[in-house]
gemmi code that builds the backbone of each chain (N, CA, C; Angstrom):
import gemmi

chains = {
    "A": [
        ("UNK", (22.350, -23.009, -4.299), (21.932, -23.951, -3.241), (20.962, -24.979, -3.829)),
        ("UNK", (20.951, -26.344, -3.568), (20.184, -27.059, -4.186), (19.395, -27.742, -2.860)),
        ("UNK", (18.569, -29.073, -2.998), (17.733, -29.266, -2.568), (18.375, -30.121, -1.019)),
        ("UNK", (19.303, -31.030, -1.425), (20.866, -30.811, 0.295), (21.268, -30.380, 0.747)),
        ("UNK", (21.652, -29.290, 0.142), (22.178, -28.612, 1.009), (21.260, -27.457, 1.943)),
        ("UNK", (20.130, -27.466, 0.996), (18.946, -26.662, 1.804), (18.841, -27.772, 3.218)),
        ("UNK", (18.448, -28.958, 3.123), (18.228, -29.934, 4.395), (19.387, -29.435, 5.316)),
        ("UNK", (20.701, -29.786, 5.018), (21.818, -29.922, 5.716), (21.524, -28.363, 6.330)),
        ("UNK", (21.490, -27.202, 5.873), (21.421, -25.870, 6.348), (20.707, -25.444, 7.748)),
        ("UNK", (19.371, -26.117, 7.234), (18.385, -25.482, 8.387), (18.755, -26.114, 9.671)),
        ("UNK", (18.619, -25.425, 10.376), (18.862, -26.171, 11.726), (17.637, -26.313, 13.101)),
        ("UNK", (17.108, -27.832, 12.324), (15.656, -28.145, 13.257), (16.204, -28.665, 14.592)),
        ("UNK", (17.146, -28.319, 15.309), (17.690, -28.954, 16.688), (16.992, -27.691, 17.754)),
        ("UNK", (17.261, -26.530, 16.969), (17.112, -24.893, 18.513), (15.518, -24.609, 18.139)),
        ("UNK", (14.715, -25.521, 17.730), (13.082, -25.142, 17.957), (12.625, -26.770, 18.067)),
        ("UNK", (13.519, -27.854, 18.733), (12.965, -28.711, 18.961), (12.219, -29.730, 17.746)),
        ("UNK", (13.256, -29.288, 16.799), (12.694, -30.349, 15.376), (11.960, -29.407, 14.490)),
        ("UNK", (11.324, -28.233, 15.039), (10.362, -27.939, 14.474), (11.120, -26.579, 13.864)),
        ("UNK", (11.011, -25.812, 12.723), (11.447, -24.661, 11.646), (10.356, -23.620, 11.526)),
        ("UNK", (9.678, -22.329, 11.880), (9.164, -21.427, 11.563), (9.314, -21.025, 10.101)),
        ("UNK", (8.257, -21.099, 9.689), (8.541, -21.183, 8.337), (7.330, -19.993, 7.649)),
        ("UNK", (7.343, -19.033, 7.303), (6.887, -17.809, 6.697), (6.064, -18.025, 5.330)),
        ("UNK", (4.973, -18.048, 4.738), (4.069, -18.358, 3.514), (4.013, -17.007, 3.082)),
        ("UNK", (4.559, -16.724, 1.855), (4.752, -14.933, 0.820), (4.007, -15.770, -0.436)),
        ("UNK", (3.167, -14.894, -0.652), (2.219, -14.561, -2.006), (3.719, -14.518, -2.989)),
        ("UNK", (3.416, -15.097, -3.973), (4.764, -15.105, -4.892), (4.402, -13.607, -5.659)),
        ("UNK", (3.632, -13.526, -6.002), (3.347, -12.492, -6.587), (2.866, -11.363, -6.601)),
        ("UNK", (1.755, -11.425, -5.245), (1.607, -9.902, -4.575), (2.552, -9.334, -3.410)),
        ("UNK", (3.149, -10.635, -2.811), (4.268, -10.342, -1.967), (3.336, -10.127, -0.327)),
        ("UNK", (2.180, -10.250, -0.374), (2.084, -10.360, 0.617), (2.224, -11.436, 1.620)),
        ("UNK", (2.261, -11.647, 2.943), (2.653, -12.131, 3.432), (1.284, -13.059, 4.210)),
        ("UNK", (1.133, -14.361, 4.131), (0.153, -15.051, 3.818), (-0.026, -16.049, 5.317)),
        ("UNK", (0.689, -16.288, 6.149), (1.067, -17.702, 6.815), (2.001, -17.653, 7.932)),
        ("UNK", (2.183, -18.297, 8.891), (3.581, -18.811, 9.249), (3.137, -19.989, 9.830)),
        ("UNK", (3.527, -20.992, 9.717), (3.285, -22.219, 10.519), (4.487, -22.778, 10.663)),
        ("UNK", (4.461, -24.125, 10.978), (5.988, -24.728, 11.494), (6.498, -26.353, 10.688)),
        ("UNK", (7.713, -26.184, 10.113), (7.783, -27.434, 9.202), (9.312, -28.144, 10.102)),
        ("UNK", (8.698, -29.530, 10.056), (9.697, -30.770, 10.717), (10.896, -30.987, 9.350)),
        ("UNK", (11.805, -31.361, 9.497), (12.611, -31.916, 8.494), (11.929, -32.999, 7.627)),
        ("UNK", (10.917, -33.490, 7.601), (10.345, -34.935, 7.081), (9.661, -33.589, 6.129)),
        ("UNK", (8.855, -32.657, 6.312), (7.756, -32.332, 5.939), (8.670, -30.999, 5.023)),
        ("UNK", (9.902, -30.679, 5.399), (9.975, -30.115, 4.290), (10.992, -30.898, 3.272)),
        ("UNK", (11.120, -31.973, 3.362), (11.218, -33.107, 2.031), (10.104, -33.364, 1.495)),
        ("UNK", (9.277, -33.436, 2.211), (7.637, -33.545, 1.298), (7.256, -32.679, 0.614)),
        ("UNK", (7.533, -31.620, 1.433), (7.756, -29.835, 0.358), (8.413, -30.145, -0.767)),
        ("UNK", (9.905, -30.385, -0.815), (10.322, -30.371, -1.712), (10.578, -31.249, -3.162)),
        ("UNK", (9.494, -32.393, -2.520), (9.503, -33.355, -3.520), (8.253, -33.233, -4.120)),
        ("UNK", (7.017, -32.514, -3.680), (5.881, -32.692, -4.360), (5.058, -31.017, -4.676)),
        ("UNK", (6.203, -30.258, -4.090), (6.203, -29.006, -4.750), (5.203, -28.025, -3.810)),
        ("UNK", (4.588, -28.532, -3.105), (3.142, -27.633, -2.125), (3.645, -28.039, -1.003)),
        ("UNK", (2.813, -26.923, -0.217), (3.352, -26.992, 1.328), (3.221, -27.744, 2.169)),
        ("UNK", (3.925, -28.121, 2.841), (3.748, -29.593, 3.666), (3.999, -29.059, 5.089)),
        ("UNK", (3.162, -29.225, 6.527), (3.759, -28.376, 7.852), (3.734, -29.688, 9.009)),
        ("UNK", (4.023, -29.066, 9.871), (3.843, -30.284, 10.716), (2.980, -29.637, 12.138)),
        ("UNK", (1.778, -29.842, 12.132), (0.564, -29.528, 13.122), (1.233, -29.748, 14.665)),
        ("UNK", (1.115, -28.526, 15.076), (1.668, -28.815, 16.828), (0.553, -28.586, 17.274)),
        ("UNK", (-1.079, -28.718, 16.944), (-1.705, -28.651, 18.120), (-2.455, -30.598, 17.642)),
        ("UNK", (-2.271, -30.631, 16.278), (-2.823, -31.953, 16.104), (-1.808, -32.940, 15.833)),
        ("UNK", (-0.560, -32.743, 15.924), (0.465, -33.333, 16.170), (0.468, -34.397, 14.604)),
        ("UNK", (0.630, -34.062, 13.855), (0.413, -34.383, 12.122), (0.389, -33.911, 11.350)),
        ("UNK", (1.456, -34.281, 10.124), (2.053, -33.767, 8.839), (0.600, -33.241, 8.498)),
        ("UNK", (0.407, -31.753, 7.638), (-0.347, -31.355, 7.344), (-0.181, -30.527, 5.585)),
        ("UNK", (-0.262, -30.881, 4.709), (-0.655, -30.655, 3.511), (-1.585, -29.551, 3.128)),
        ("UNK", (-0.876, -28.495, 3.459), (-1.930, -27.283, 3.598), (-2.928, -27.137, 1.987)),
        ("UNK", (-4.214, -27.644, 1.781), (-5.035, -27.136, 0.816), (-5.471, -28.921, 0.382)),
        ("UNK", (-4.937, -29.925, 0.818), (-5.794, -30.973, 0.607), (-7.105, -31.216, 1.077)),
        ("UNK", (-7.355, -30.789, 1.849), (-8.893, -30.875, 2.095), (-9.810, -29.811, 1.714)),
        ("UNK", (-9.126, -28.586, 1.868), (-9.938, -27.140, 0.967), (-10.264, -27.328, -0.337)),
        ("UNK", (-8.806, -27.353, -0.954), (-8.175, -27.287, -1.918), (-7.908, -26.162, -2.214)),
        ("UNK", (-7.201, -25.069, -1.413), (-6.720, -24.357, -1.460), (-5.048, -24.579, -1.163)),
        ("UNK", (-4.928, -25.396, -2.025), (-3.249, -25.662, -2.208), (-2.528, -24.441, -2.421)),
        ("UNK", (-1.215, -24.629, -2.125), (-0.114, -23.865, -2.261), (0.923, -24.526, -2.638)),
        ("UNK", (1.430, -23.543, -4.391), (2.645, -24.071, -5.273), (3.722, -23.535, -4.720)),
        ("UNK", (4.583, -24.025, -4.486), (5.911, -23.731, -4.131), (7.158, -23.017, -5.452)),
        ("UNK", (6.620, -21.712, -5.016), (8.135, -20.954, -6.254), (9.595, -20.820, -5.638)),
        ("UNK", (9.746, -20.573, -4.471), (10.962, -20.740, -3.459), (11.081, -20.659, -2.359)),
        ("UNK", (12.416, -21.374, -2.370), (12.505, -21.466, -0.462), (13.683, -20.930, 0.174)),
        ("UNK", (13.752, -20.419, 0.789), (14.692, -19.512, 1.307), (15.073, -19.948, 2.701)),
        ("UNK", (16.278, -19.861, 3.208), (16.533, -20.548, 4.920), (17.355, -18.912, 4.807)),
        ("UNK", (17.170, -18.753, 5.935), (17.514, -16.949, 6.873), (19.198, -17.322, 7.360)),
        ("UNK", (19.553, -16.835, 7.730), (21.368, -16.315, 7.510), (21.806, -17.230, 8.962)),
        ("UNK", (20.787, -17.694, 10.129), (21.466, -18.097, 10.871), (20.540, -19.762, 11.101)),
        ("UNK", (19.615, -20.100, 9.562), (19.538, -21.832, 9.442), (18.117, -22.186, 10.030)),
        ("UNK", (17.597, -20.764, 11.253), (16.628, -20.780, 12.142), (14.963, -20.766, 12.034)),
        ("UNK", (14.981, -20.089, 10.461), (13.729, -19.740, 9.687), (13.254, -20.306, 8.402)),
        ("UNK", (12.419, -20.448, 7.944), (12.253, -20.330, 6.202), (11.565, -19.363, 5.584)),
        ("UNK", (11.427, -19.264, 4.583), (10.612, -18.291, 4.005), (10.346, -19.164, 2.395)),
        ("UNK", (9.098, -19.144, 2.273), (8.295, -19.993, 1.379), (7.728, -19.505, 0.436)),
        ("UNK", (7.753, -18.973, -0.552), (7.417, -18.157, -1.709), (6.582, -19.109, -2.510)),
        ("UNK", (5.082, -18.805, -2.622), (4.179, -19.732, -3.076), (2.771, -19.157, -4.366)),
        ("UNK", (2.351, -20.209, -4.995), (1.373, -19.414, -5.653), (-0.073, -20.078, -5.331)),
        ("UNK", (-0.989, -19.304, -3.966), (-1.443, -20.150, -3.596), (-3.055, -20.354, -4.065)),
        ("UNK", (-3.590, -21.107, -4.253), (-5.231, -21.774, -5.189), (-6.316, -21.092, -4.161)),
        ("UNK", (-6.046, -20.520, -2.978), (-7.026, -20.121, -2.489), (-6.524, -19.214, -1.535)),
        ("UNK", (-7.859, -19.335, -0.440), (-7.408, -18.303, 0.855), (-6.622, -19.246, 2.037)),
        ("UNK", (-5.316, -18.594, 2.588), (-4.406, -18.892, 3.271), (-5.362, -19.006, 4.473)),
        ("UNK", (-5.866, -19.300, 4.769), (-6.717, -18.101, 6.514), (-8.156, -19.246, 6.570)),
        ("UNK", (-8.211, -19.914, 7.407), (-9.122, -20.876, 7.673), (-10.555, -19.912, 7.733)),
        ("UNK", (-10.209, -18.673, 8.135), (-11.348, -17.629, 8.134), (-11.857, -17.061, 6.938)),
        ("UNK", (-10.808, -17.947, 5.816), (-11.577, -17.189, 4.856), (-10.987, -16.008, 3.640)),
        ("UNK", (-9.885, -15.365, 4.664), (-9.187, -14.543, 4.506), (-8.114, -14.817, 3.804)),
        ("UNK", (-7.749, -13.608, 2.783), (-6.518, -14.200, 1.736), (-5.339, -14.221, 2.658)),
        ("UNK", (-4.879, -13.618, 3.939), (-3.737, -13.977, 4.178), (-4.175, -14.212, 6.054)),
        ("UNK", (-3.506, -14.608, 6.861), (-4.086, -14.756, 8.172), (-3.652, -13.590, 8.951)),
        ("UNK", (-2.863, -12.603, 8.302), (-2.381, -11.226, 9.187), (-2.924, -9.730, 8.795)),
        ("UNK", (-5.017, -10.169, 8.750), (-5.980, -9.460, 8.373), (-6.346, -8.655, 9.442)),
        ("UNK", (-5.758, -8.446, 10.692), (-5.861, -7.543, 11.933), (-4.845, -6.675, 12.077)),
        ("UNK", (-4.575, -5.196, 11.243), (-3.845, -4.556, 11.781), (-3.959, -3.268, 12.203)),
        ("UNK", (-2.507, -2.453, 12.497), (-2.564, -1.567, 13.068), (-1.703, -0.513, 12.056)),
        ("UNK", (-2.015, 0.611, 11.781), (-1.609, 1.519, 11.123), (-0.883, 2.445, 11.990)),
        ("UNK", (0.656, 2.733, 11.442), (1.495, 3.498, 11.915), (1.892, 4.725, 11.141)),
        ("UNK", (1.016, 5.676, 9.980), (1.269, 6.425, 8.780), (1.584, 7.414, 9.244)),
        ("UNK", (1.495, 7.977, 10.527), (2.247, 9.180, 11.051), (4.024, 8.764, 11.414)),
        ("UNK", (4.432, 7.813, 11.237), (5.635, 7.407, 11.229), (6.524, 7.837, 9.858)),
        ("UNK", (6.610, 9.030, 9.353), (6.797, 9.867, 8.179), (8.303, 9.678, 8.447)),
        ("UNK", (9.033, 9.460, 9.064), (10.637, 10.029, 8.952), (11.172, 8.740, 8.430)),
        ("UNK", (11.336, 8.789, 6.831), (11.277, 7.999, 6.200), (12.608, 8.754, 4.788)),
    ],
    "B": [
        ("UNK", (-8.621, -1.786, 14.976), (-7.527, -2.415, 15.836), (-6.808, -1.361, 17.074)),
        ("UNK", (-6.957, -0.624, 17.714), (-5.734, 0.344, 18.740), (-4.669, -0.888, 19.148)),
        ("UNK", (-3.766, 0.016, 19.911), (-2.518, -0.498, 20.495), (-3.026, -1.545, 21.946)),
        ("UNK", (-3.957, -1.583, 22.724), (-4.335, -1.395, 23.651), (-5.181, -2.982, 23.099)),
        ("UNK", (-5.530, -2.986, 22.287), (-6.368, -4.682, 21.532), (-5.338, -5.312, 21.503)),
        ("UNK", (-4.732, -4.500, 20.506), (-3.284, -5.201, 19.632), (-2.956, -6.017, 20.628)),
        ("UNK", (-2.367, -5.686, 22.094), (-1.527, -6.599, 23.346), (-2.211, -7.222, 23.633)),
        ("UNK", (-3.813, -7.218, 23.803), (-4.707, -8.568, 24.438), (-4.927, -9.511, 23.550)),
        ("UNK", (-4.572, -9.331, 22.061), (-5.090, -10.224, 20.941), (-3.507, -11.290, 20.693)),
        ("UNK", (-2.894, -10.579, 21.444), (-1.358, -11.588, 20.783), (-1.574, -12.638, 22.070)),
        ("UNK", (-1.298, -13.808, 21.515), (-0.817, -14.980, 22.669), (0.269, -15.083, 22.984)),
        ("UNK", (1.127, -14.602, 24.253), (2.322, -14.637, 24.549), (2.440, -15.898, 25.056)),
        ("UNK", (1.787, -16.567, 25.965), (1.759, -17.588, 26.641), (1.947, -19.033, 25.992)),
        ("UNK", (1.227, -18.997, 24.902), (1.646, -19.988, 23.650), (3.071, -20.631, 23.711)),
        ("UNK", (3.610, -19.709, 23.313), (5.620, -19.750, 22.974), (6.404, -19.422, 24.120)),
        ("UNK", (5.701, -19.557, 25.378), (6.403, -19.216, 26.653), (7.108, -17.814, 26.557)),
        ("UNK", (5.821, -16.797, 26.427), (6.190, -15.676, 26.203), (6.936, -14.480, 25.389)),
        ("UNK", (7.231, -15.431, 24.219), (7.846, -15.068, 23.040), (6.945, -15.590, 21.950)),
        ("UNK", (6.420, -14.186, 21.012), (5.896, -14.368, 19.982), (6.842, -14.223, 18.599)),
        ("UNK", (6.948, -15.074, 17.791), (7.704, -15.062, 16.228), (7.082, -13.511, 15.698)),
        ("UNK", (7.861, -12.615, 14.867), (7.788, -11.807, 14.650), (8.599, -11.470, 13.243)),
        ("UNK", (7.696, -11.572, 11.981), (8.297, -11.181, 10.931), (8.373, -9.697, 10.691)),
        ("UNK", (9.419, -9.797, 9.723), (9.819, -8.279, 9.458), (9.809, -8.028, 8.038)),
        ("UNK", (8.952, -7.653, 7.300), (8.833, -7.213, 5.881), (8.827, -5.588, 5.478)),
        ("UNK", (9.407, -5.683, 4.815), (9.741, -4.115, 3.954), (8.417, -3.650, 3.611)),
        ("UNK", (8.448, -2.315, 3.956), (7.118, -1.716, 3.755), (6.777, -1.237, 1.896)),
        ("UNK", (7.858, -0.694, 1.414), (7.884, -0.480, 0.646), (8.307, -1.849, -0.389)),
        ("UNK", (9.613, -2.345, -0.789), (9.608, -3.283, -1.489), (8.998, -4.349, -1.155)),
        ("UNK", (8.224, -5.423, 0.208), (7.275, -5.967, 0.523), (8.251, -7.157, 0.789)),
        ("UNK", (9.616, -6.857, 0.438), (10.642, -8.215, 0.781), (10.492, -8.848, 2.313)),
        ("UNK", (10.364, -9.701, 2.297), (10.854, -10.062, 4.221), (12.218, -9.845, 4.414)),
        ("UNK", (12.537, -9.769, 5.535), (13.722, -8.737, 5.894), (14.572, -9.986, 6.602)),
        ("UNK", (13.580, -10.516, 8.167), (13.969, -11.236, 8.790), (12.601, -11.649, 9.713)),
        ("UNK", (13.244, -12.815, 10.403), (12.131, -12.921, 11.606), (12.837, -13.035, 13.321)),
        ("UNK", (12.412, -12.439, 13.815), (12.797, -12.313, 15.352), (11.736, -12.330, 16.300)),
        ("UNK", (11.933, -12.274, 17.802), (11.024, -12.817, 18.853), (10.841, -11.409, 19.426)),
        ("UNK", (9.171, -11.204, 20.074), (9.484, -10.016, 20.245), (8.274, -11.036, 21.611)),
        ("UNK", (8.601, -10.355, 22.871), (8.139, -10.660, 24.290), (6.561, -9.086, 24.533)),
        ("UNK", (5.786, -9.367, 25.458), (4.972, -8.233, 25.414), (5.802, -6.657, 25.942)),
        ("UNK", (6.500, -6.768, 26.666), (7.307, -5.957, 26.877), (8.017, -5.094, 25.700)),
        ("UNK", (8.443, -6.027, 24.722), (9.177, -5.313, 23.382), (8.223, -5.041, 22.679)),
        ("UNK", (7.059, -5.820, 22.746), (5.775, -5.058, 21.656), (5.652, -3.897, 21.948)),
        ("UNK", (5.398, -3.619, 23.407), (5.413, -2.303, 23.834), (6.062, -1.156, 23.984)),
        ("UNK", (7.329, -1.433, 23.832), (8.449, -0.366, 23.094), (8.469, -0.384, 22.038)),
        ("UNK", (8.098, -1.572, 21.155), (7.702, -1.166, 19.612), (6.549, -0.080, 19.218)),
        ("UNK", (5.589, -0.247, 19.870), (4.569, 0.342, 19.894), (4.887, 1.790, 20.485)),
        ("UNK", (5.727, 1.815, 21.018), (6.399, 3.650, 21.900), (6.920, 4.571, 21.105)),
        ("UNK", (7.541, 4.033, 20.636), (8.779, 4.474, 20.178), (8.775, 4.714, 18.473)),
        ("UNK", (8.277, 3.648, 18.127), (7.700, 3.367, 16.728), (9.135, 2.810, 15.308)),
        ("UNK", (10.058, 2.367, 16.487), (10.826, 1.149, 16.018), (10.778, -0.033, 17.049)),
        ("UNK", (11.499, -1.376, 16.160), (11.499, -2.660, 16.522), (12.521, -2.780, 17.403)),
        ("UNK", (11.947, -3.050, 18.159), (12.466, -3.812, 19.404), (11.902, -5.272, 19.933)),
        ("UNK", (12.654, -6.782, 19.819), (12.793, -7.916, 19.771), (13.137, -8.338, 21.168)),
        ("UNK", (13.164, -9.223, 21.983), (14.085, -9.920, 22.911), (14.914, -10.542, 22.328)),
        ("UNK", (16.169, -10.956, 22.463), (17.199, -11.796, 21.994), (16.572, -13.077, 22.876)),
        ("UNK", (16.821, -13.837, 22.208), (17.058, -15.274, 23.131), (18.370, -16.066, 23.362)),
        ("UNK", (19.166, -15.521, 22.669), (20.715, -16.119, 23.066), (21.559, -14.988, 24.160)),
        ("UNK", (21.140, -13.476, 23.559), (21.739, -12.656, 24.752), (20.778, -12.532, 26.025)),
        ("UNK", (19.349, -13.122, 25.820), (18.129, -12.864, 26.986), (18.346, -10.999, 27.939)),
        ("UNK", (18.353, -10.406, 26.617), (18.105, -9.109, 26.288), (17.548, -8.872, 25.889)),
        ("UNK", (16.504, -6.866, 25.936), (16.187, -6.544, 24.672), (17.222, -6.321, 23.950)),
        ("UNK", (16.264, -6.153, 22.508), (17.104, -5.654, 21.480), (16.348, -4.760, 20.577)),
        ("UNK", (17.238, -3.096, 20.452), (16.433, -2.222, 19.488), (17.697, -2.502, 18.560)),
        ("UNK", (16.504, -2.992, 17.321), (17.146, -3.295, 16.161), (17.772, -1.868, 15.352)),
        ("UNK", (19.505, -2.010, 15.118), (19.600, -0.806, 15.000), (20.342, 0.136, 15.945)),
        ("UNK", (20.152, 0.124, 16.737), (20.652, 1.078, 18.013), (22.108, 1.226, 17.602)),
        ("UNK", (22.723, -0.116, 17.542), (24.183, -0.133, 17.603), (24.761, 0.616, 16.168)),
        ("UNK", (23.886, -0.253, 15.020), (24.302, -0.322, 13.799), (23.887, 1.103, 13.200)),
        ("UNK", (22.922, 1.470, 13.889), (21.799, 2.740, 13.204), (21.024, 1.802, 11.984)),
        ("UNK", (21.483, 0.720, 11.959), (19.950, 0.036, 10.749), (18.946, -0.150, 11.352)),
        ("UNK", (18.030, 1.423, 12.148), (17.157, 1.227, 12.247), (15.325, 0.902, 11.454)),
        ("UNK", (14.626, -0.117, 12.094), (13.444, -0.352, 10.959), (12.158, 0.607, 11.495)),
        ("UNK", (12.088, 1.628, 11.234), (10.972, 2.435, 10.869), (9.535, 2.119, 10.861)),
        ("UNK", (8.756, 1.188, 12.137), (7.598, 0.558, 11.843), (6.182, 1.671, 10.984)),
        ("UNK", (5.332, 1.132, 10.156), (4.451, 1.581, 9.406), (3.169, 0.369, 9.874)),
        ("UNK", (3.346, -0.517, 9.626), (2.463, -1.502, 10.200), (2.359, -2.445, 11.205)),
        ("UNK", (2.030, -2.835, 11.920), (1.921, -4.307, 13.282), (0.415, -5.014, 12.731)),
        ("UNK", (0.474, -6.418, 11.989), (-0.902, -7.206, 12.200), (-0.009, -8.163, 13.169)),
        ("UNK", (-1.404, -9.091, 13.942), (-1.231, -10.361, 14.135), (-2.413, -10.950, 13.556)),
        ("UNK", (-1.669, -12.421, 13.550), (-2.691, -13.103, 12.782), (-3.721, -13.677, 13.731)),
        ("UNK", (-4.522, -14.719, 12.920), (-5.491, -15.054, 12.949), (-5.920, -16.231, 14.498)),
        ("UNK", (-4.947, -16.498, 14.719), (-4.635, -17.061, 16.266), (-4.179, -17.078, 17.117)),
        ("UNK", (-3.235, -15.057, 16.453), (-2.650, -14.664, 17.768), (-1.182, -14.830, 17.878)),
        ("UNK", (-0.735, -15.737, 17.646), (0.428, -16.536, 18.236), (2.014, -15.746, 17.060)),
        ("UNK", (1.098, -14.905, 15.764), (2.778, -14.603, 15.367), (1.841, -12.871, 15.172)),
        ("UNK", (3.431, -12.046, 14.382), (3.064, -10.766, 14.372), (3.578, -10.582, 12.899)),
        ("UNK", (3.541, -9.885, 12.534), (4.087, -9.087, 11.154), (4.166, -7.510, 11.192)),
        ("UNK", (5.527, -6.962, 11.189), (5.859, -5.578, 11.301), (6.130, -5.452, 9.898)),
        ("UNK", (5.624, -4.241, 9.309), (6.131, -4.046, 7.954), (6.967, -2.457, 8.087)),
        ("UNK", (7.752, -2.290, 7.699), (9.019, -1.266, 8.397), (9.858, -0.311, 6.868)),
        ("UNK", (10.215, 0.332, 7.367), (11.214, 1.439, 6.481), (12.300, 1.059, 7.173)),
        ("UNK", (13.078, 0.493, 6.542), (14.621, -0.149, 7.275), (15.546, 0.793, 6.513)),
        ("UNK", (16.294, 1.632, 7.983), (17.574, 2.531, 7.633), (18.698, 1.949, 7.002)),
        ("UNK", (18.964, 0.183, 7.026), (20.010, -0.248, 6.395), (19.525, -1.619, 6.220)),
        ("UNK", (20.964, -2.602, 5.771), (20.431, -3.542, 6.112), (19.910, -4.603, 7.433)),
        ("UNK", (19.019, -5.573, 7.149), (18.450, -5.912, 8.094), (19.474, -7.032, 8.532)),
        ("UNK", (20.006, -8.012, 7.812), (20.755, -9.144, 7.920), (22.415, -8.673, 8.907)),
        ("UNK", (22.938, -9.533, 9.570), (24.817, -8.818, 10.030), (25.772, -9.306, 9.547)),
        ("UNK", (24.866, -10.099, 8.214), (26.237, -10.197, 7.133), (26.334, -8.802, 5.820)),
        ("UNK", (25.337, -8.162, 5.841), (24.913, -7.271, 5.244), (24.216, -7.134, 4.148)),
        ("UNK", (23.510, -8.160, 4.188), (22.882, -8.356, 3.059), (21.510, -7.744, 3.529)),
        ("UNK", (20.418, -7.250, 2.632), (19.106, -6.206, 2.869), (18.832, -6.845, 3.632)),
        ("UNK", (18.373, -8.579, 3.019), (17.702, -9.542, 3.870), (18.044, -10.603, 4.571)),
        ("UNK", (17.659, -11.285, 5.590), (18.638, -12.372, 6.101), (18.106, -13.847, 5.110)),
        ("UNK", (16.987, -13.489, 4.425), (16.685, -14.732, 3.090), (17.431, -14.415, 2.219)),
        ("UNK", (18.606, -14.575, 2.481), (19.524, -14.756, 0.875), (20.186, -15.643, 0.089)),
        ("UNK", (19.899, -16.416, 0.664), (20.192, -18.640, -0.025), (18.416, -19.052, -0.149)),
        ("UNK", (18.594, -18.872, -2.028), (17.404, -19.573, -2.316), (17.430, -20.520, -2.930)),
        ("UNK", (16.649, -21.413, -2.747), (16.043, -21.958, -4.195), (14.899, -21.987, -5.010)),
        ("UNK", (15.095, -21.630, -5.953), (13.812, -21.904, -6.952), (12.987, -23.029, -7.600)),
        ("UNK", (12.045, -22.767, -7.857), (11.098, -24.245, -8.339), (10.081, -23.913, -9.451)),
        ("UNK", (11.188, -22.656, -10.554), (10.330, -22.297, -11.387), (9.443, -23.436, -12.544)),
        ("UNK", (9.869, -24.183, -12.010), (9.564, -25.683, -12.899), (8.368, -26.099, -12.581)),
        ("UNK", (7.528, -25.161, -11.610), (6.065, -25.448, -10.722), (5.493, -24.783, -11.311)),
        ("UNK", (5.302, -24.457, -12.727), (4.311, -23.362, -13.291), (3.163, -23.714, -13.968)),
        ("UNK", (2.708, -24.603, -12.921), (0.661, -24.873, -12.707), (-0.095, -23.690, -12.210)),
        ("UNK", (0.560, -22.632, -12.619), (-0.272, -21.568, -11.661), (-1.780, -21.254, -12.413)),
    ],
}
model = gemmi.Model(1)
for chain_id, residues in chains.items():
    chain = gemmi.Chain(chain_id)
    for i, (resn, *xyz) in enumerate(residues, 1):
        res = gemmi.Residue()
        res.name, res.seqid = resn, gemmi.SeqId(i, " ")
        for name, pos in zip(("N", "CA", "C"), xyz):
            atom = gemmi.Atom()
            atom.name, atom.element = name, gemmi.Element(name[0])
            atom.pos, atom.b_iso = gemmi.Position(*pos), 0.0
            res.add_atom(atom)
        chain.add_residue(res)
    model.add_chain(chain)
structure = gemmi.Structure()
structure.add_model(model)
structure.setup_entities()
C-alpha cells in the first residue's frame, strides 16, 4: 500500500470528515493517544512525517508537539479492514498526555482474576 | 480506579453516547481493532469480563465472539485523560478482524526512512 492508495482507502464520509485515529509507542507498544485526523491533515502526516490532527473542540489542524515539542515521528500507518480507523505507529520526543503523562490511558482498571486464558 | 468510577469518568454524552473503544492484545500489545462501546455495553463488559460493543450499523449489542467464539478475554479497561475514549487490553480466543486476520490493521505503511529517533 503506498501513500494513495492509503488516502483513497480511508473513508472520512461515516465520521463526518473526521478518522479516529489511535497513537502506539513504536517501540514499547503502548498505546499513547487517540485523537481525530481530517483528510488534509493526514497528507500533512504523510508528507512531513509527525502527527498532524484536526482539533474538534478548537476547530484547527493541530501538529501534535509543536508547541511542547514533544513531537511525534511517524513509523506507520495502518487503516483497519473496514477504511473507518487508523492506527499510527510513532516514535514520540515526549509525553503524549497534556498531563504530563507518557500515554493519556494512565487511569485503569485491573481485571487479573480473569485467568481463563 | 473501581468499576463504579470507571462509568462516571467516561463521557458518553460527548459522542452522543457512544464512546471509541480500542482493543489491544494483552499479551502481544498489537491493537486488534477499535469499536463503540455505549454505557450499557461497558457494563456488560465489566459483568461478564468480555467485550461487548454496540454496533452502529446493526444498532445492537454486540458480544464480540458469541457467534464466532473469538471471544476477547478482558485483563484491562483505562480511559483516558478526557474521558471521551477507552482502551481494553484482552486475551483474544481468535481472530479479532472477519476477514481473519489477528488484526483488523493489516494494510500498512511504513516510514522507516523517519529514523531521527
Amino acid at each position: 500500500m503506498n501513500n494513495e492508495e492509503l488516502i483513497k482507502t480511508v473513508d472520512f464520509k461515516k465520521g463526518g470528515g473526521l478518522v479516529p485515529t489511535i497513537i502506539q509507542d513504536f517501540n514499547s507498544k503502548e498505546v499513547l493517544m487517540m485523537a481525530y485526523m481530517n483528510e488534509e491533515s493526514l497528507k500533512k502526516t504523510l508528507q512531513d512525517g509527525t502527527t498532524w490532527f484536526w482539533s474538534r473542540s478548537r476547530n484547527e489542524f493541530w501538529n501534535k508537539g509543536a508547541t511542547s515539542g514533544n513531537v511525534q515521528i511517524v513509523k506507520n500507518i495502518s487503516v483497519d479492514c473496514d477504511g473507518d480507523t487508523l492506527l499510527v505507529e510513532v516514535v514520540p520526543k515526549g509525553p503524549a498526555c497534556h498531563t504530563g503523562n507518557i500515554t493519556c490511558f494512565y487511569r485503569k482498571i485491573n481485571f487479573e482474576e480473569n485467568s481463563n486464558e
